[in-house]
C-alpha positions in Angstrom: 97.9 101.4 75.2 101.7 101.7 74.4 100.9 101.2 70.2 97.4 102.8 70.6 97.6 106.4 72.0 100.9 107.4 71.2 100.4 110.6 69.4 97.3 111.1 70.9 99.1 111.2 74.4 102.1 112.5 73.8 102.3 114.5 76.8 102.4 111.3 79.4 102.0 108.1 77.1 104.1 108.3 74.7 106.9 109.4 77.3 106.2 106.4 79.4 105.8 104.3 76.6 108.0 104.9 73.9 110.2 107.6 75.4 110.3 106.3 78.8 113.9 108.8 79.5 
């Protein structure tokens, strides 16, 4: 879920995944 929906889900995902700050 962390390579899968990461523009998708930018609002939440990618904040938890790949900005997690």
């Amino acid at each position: 879920w962390i390579e899968t929906v990461p523009i998708r889900d930018a609002s939440s995902s990618t904040r938890n995944s790949v900005h997690p700050a």
